[in-house]
C-alpha positions in Angstrom: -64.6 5.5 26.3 -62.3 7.3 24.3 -63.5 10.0 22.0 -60.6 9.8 19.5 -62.2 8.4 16.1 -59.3 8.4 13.3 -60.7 9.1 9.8 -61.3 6.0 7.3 -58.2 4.8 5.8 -55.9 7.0 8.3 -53.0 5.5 10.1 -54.3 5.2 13.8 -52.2 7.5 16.1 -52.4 6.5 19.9 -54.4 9.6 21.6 -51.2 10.1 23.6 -48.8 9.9 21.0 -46.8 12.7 19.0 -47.4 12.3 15.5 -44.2 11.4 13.8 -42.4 14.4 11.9 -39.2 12.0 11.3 -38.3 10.5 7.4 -39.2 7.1 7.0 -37.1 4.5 8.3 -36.1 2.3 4.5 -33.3 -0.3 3.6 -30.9 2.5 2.4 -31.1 4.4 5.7 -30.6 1.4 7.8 -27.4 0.8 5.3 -26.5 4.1 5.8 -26.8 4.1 9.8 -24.5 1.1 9.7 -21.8 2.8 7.6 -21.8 6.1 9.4 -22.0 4.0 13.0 -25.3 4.9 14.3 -26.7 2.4 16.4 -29.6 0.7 15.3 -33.0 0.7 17.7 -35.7 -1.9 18.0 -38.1 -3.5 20.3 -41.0 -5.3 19.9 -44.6 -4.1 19.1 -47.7 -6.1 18.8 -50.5 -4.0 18.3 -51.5 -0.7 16.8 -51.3 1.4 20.6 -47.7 0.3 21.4 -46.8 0.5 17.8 -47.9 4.5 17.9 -46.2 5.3 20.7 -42.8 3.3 20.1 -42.5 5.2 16.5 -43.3 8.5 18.2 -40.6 7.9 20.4 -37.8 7.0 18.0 -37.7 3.5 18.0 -36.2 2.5 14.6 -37.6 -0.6 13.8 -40.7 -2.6 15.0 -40.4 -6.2 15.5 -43.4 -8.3 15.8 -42.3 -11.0 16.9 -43.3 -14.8 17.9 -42.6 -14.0 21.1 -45.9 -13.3 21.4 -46.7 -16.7 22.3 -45.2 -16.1 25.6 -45.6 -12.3 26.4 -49.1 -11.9 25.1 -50.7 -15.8 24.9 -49.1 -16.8 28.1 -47.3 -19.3 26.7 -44.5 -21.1 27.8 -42.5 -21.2 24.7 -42.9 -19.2 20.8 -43.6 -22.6 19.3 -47.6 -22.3 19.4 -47.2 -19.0 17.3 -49.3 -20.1 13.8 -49.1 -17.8 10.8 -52.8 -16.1 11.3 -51.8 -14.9 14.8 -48.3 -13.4 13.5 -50.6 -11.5 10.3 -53.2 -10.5 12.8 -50.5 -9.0 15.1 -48.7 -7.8 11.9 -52.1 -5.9 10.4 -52.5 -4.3 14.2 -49.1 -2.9 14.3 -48.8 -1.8 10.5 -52.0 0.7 10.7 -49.9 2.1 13.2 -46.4 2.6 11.6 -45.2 5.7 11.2 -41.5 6.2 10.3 -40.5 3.2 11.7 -39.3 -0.2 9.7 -41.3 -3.1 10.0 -40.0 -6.3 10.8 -42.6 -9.3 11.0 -41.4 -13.0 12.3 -42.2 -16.3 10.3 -43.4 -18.5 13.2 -42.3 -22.4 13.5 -43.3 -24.2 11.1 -43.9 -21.6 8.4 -40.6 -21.9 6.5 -39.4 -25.6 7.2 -40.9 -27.5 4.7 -39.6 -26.1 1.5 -38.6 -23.0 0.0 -42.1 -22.6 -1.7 -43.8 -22.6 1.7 -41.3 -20.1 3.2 -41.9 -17.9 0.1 -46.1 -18.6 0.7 -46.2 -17.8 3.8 -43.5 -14.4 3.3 -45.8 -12.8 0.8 -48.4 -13.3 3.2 -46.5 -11.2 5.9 -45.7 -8.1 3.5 -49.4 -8.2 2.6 -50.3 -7.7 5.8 -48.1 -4.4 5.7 -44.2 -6.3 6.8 -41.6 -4.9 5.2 -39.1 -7.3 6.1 -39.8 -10.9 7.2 -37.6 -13.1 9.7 -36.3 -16.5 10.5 -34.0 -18.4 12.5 -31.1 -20.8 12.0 -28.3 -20.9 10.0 -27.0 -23.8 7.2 -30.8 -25.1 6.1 -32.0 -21.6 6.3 -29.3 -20.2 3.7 -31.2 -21.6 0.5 -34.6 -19.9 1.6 -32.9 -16.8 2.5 -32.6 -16.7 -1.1 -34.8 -17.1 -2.6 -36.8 -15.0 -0.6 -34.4 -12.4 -1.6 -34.5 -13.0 -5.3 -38.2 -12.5 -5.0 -38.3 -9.1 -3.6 -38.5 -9.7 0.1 -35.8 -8.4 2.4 -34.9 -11.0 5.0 -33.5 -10.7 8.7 -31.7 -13.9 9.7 -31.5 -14.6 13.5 -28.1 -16.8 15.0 -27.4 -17.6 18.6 -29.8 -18.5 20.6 -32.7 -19.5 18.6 -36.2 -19.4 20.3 -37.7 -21.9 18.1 -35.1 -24.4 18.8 -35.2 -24.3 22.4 -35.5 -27.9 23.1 -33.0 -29.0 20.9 -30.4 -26.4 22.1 -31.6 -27.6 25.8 -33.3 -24.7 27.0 -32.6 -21.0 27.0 -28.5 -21.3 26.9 -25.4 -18.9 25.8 -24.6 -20.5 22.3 -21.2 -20.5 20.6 -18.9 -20.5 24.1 -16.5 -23.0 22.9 -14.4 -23.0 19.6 -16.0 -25.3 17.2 -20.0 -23.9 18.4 -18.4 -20.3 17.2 -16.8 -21.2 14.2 -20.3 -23.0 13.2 -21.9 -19.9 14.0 -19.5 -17.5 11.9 -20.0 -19.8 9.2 -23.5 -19.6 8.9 -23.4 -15.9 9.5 -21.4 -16.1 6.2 -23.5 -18.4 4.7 -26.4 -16.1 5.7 -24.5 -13.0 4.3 -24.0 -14.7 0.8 -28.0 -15.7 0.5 -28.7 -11.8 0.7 -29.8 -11.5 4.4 -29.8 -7.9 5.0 -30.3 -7.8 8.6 -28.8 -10.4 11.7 -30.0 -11.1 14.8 -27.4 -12.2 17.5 -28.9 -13.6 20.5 -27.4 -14.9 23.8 -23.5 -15.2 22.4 -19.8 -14.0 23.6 -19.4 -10.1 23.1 -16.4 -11.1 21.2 -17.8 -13.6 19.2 -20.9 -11.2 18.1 -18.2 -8.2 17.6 -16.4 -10.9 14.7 -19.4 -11.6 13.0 -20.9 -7.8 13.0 -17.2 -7.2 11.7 -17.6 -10.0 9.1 -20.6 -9.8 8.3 -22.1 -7.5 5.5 -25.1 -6.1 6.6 -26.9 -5.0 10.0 -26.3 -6.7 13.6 -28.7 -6.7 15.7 -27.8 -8.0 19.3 -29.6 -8.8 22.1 -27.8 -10.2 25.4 -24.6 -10.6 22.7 -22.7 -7.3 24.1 -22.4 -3.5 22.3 -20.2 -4.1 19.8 -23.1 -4.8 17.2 -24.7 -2.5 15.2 -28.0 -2.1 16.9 -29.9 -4.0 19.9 -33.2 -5.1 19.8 -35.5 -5.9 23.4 -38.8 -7.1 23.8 -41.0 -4.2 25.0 -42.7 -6.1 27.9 -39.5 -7.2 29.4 -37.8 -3.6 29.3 -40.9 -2.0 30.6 -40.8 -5.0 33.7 -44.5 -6.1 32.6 -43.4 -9.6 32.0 -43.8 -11.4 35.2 -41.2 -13.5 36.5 -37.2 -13.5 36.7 -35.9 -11.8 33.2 -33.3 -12.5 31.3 -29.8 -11.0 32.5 -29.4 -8.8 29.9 -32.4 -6.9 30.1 -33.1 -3.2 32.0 -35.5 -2.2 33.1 -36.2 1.1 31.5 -39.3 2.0 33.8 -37.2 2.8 36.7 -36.8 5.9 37.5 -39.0 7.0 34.1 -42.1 9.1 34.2 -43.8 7.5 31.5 -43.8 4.5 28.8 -43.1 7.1 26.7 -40.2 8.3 28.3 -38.9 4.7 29.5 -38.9 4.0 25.2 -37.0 7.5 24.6 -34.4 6.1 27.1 -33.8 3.3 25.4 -33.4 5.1 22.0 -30.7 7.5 23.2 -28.6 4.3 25.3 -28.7 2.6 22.3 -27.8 5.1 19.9 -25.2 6.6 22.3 -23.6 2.9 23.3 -24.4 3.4 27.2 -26.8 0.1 26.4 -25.7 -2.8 27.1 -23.7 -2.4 29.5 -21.7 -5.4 29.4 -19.6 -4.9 32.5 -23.0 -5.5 34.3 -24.1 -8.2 32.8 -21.2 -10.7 32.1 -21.3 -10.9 28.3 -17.7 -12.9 28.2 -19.2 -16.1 30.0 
């Protein structure tokens, strides 16, 4: 039984964590990183331990995302993700933010209706301590990008492969291979840009197709299996700690090898990001 008993109303620090000493991760300096060229860091946190130690070590943003459903739940897809699991798991990992931005996913179903649900079920997120919310999909998604927006609420967009689309893209797939499926993609990248998304996740794309749209695009890139030449990567934490059982994605390493600690395995990934040495796309076949 742990004897560490955090005052009322502190931030909970994990008893193994450094307390963070670093300046808040905000909008500007995320801006900033991408105009001076330093890589942005993320991973995914979803709860107030992992969320302690993850901002201790650096990461730069915390993503809670759907994928919950499958890393956590056990499920086989993000799709059972409601909103009260994504503010629970948001609530857990806020009490627990340091420096670090928080980044909080709108689940299926939260956002397709109409812009007035999206913009319901937003406000919910940043009560529960988000400072950012995100979606997926391009063309629909441009109009409630907006109006989020408009309303106060910073908005990462997410193009590629899109989780909560996985059975109409046909599974888990590379997206945007051929000339027309890129050209869509850049399009809504622009569309996206133009609504006021701030942040853009790239998932499972060409390197060279992810390196035109972070060119293009005005704001931040995030990829993740879409190549280096982005301006940030995001992983989930149970996959690049090898916790998630099964075969993992191509893209991912595992960051425990060879480490002497989660701590240490997360500092890793920090400094390969920042410094470019992750991805590795020569590994890992980004062109196909």
């Amino acid at each position: 039984m742990s004897n560490h008993h955090p005052s009322a109303g502190a931030p909970y620090v994990h008893p193994g964590a450094t307390v963070p000493t670093r300046k808040p991760v905000t909008l500007h300096r995320l801006r900033a990183m991408r105009e001076a060229g330093e890589n942005v860091a993320i991973l995914t946190a979803y709860d107030a331990s992992s969320a302690a130690l993850l901002d201790a070590a650096g990461v730069d943003c915390l993503l809670v995302g759907d994928s919950l459903g499958m890393v956590v739940q056990g499920r086989d897809s993000t799709l059972p993700v409601t909103m009260e699991h994504m503010v629970y798991h948001t609530t857990c990992v806020a009490r627990a933010r340091g420096a670090a931005w928080l980044i909080a996913d709108l689940p299926f179903g939260s956002y397709h209706e109409s812009v007035e649900q999206a913009v319901r079920n937003a406000a919910t997120l940043m009560r529960a301590g988000a400072q950012m919310v995100k979606l997926e999909g391009g063309g629909w998604t441009a109009p409630i990008v907006r109006a989020l927006v408009e309303r106060g609420i910073p908005v990462c967009a997410h193009l590629g492969l899109t989780p909560q689309s996985v059975h109409a893209l046909g599974g888990y797939r590379i997206q945007g291979r051929d000339a027309p499926a890129a050209a869509q993609l850049r399009a809504h990248a622009r569309e996206l840009d133009d609504a006021g998304a701030t942040m853009l996740v790239l998932e499972l794309m060409p390197s060279n197709l992810a390196a035109d749209v972070s060119t293009e695009f005005s704001g931040i890139t995030i990829g993740i299996g879409a190549g280096r030449r982005t301006h940030g990567q995001v992983l989930v934490l149970n996959d690049m700690l090898a916790l998630t059982p099964g075969a993992k994605p191509r893209f991912v390493r595992n960051f425990m090898a060879g480490a002497s600690s989660i701590a240490d395995a997360v500092s890793t990934y920090v400094r390969d990001v920042k410094s470019g040495a992750f991805p590795d796309e020569s590994l890992h076949g980004y062109e196909a």
